[in-house]
RODO-2510 file (C-alpha; in nm, 4 decimals, decimal comma):
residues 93
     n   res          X          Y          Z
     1     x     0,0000     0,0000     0,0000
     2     x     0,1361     0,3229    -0,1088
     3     x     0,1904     0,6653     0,1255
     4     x    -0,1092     0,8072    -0,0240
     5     x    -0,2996     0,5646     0,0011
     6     x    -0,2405     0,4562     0,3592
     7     x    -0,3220     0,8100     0,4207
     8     x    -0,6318     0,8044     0,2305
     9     x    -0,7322     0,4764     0,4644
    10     x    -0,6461     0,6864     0,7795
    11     x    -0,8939     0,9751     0,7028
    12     x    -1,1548     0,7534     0,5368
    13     x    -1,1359     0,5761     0,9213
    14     x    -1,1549     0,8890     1,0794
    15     x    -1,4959     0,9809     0,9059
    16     x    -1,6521     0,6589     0,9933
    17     x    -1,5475     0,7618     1,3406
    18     x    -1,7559     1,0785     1,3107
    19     x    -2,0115     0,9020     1,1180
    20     x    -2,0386     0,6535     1,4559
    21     x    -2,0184     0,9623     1,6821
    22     x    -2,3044     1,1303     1,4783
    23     x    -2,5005     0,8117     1,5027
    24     x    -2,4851     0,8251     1,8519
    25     x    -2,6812     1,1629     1,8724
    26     x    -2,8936     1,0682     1,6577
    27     x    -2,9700     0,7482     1,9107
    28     x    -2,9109     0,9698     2,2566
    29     x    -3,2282     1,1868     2,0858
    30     x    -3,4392     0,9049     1,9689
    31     x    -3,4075     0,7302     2,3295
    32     x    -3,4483     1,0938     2,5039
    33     x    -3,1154     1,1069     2,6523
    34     x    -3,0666     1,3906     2,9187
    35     x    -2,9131     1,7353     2,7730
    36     x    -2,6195     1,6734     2,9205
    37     x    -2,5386     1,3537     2,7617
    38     x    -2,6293     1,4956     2,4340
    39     x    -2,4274     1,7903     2,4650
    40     x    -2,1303     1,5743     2,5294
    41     x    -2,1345     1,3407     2,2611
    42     x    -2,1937     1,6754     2,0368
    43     x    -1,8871     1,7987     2,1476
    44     x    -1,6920     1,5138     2,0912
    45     x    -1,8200     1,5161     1,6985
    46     x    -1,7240     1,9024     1,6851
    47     x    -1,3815     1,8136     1,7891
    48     x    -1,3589     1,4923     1,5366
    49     x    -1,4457     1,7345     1,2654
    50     x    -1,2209     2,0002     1,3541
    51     x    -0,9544     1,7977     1,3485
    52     x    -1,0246     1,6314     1,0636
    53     x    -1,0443     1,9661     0,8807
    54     x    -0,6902     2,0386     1,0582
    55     x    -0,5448     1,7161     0,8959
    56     x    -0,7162     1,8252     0,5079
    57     x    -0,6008     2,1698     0,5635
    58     x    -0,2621     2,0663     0,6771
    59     x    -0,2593     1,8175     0,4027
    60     x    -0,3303     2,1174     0,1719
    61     x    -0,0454     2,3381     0,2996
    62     x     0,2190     2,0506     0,2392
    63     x     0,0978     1,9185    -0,0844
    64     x    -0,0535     2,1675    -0,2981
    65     x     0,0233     2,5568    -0,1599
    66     x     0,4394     2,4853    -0,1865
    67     x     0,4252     2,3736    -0,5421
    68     x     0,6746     2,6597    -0,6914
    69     x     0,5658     2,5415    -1,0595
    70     x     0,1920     2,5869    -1,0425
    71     x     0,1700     2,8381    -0,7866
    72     x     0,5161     3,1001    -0,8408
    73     x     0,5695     3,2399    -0,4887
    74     x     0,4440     2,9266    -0,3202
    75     x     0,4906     2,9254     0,0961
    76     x     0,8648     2,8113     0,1520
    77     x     0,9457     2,5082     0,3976
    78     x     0,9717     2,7319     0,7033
    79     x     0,6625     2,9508     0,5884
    80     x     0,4920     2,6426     0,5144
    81     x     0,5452     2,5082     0,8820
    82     x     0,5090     2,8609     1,0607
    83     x     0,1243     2,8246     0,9051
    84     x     0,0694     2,5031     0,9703
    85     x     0,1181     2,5843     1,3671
    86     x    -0,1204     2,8522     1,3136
    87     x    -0,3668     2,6450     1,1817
    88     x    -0,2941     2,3481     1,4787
    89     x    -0,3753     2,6682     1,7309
    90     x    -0,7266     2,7737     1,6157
    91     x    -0,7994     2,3772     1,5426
    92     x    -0,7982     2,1300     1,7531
    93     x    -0,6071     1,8077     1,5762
***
């Protein structure tokens, strides 16, 4: 299995993850779960996604925004890592 490919394996598992955690809700509301339960497993999913979206966005940075050919004053390797801790600050990975 190539790089890319285990890669594309680890986020694919990661959104069945969410997909699960989502489920949940959706059960916690059908079985009239207190608010407090609820609001917990909701913020669990909020934090899946966000990192998730911190992974694709990071993914993005490393793969497509330093391409010097397509995109002539791409982000340089230290640029490229100085955003990427930006990025890990505002969402939670």
């Amino acid at each position: 299995m190539s790089h890319a490919e285990s890669e594309k394996q680890k986020m694919l598992a990661r959104v069945r993850r969410i997909r699960g955690q989502v489920d949940a809700i959706e059960r916690a509301f059908e079985a009239e779960a207190d608010s407090e339960k609820i609001m917990h497993l909701i913020a669990g999913a909020r934090g899946a996604i966000s990192g998730l979206m911190g992974e694709v966005v990071e993914h993005h940075i490393r793969h497509h925004l330093v391409d010097h050919l397509k995109h002539p004053g791409a982000l340089d390797a230290d640029a490229q890592e100085a955003l990427i801790d930006v990025i890990h600050t505002y969402v939670k990975k």
